[in-house]
C-alpha positions, 0 to 999 in steps of 0.5 A, a space after each residue: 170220967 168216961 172211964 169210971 162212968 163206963 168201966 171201958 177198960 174192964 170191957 176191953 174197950 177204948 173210948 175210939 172203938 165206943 164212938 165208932 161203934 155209936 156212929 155205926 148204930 145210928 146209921 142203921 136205925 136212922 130211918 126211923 127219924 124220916 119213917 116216923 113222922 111220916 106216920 105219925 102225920 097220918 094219926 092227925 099229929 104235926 109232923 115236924 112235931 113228930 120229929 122233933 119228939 122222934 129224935 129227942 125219945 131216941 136221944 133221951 131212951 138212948 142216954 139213959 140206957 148208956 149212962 144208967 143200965 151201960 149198955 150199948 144199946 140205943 132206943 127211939 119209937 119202935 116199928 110196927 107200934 108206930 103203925 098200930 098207933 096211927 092207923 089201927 087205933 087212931 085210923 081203924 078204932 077212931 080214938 083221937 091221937 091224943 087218947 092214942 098218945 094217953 095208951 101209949 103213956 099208961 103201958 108205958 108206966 105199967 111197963 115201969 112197974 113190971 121192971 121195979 117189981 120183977 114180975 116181967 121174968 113171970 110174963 116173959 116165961 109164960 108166954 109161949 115161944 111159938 106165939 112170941 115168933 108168931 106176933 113178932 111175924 105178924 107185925 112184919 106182915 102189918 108193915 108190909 102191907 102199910 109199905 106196900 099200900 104207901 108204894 102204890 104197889 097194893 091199892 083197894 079194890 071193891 070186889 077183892 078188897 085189895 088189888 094191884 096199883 098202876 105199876 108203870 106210876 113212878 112211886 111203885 118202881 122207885 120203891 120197888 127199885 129202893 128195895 132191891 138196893 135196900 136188901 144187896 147193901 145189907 146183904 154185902 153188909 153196908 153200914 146204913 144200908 136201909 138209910 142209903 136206899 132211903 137218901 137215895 130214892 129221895 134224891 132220884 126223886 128230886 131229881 125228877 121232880 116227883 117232890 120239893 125240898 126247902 133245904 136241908 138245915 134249919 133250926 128244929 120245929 116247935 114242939 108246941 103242938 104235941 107237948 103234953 097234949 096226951 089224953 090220959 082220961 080217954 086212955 082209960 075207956 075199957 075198949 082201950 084195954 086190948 090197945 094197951 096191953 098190946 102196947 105193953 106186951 110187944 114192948 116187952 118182948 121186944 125189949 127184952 128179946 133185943 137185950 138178951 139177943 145182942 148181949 149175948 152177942 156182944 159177950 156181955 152176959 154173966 157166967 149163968 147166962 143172964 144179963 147184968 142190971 136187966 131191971 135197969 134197962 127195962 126201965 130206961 125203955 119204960 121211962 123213954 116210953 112215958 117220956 116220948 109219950 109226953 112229946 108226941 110219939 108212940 113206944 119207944 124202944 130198943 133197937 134190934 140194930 144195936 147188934 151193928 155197933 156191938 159188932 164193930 166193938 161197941 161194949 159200954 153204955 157209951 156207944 148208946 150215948 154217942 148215938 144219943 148225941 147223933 140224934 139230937 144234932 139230926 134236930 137240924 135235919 127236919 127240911 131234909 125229913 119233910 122232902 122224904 115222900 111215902 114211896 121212899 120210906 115204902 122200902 124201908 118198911 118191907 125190909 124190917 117186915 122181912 127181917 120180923 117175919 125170919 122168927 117163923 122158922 123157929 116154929 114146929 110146923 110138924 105139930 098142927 096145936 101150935 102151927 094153927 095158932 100162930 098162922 090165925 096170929 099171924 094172918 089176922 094182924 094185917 088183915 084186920 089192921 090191928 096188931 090187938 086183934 092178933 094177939 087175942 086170937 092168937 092167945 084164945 086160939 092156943 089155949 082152945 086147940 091145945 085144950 080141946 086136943 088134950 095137951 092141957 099141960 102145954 098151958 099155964 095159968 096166964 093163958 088161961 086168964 089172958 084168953 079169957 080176958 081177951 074173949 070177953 073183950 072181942 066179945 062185948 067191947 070191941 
């Protein structure tokens, strides 16, 4: 049966090297089911609800990708979205996280339709890769400063607007501490390296008594107060128009940039260079995105960390069903999930913002019309708490200086509409 649904030997693989190559994956992107409650608790929503729609978003998106699109890539709610969604929408904005939730269901759908009719090669080809690499960066910054924020490292200040926490408090050096570990396993390239930072700054702080735990098993919590309470109305407020073109377009390019990226690594595209069943995968990560909205959580999305499975030999859509099925028993860890505190995830947030901000050396810094635009991008997201805010004036800025510098021809006509759209935006609905 695995054979025929999986094709494992037409892949050179076996069902051993599949299984080993999930259990991999599920390690390096395990964090997510400690980091993402967390913010989705700071949006007002009950964290053991957000955990409970956390690991069943991931084992859905993950078992659809593998069983449908047979790609050995695994899903959950992706990092710096999750961010967006908590403290710029709902925290900056003031919508409610059920209006939140309606946004994320919405460009989730329009996700959907971009897969069924195509349109998402248009997209993807008219967008600068210079600006891709600046809002990728952009919110690597945006989750440095949430990281450095929950660390105590980074505190508000009346005069400078931000100033340096009590560095001698236990949640700065233990973070701090986190973080160094975090980066020498991966470094040495330790299979969950930024999960044993997480296990192990938790456990230091039982240890000393920083934080209580009630145990590690117990049956999952009830996903009664987040199930279904999305606001979809709401979600179709014209302010909110930005939030969720924001939503769609980095999931867009996240996904796709993740399935070219670890495909080609893996060996897993044609002989033109292209990837098999694409539209089938961009679906899975569009249908686990309305799905994880219907729970409770924000985007969910493909895993950059997939590359850690394929690595070890993971080929097939199997490798992603095993990591669905990890995610699904890790249900039972909710008590384990709530004795995590902020300054032990803090680390984990500044490890993936390093890894989203290496994407800059790919930009021309020779060549001011597209360096100028990807700082303000860049910049402008963490400063202003807002990934939307970022992404508009990275667009209306490209297209301004490119135009008024005389490389007219460097624009297409997407980033005219879309600068224009954003300008009219900023300017009478924000």
């Amino acid at each position: 049966m695995l054979e025929k649904l999986f094709q494992l030997k037409a892949h050179g693989t076996t069902v051993r090297t599949e299984i080993l190559a999930g259990v991999t994956t599920f390690l390096t992107m395990a964090y997510i089911i400690f980091v993402n409650p967390m913010m989705m608790a700071d949006a007002g929503i009950d964290p053991g609800a957000a955990f409970v729609a956390t690991c069943l978003a991931a084992a859905l998106g993950s078992l659809i990708m593998g069983a449908w699109a047979n790609y050995p890539i695994a899903l959950a709610p992706g990092m710096g979205l999750n961010a967006f969604f908590s403290y710029t929408v709902v925290g900056s904005m003031g919508y409610s996280w059920q209006v939140a939730l309606g946004a994320v269901f919405i460009s989730g759908f329009l996700f959907f339709l971009l897969s069924i009719f195509r349109i998402r090669e248009w997209v993807i080809n008219s967008i600068p890769m210079p600006l891709r690499s600046a809002i990728a960066a952009g919110i690597g910054l945006f989750l440095a400063l949430i990281a450095l924020k929950s660390a105590g490292i980074v505190v508000d200040h009346p005069a400078t607007l931000v100033g340096a926490g009590d560095m001698t408090q236990p949640a700065p050096l233990l973070a701090a501490l986190g973080f160094v570990v975090i980066v020498a396993l991966a470094y040495r390239q330790v299979t969950g390296a930024v999960m044993i930072g997480i296990l192990l700054i938790t456990g230091l702080s039982l240890l000393f008594g920083f934080t209580q735990a009630d145990g590690i098993v117990s049956a999952p919590p009830s996903l009664a107060p987040t199930f279904m309470e999305l606001d979809l109305r709401g979600a179709l407020d014209v302010g909110l128009v930005s939030v969720i073109f924001a939503f769609l377009f980095v999931d867009l390019f996240d996904t796709s940039g993740t399935l070219i990226g670890v495909a080609q690594k893996a060996g897993l595209v044609d002989e033109n260079g292209k990837l098999p069943r694409l539209g089938r995968a961009l679906m899975a990560d569009s249908t686990a995105t309305m799905a994880g909205s219907l729970m409770g959580t924000s985007t969910t999305t493909s895993y950059v960390e997939s590359a850690a499975g394929t690595a070890v030999g993971g080929r097939t859509g199997l490798t992603a069903c095993v990591v669905a099925a990890l995610f699904l028993l890790s249900l039972f860890l909710s008590p384990l999930a709530g004795a995590v505190p902020a300054f032990a995830t803090a680390p984990a947030l500044f490890f993936v913002a390093v890894l989203m901000t290496s994407g800059l050396v790919q930009v021309n810094w020779e060549d001011l019309t597209e360096a100028a635009p990807v700082v303000v991008t860049a910049l402008v997201m963490p400063l202003t708490f807002s990934i939307a805010n970022g992404i508009a004036l990275g667009f209306i800025t490209w297209t301004a200086i490119k135009l008024l510098s005389g490389r007219w021809r460097d624009l297409n006509a997407s980033l005219y509409v879309l600068s224009a759209l954003f300008i009219v935006k900023l300017g009478f609905f924000s």
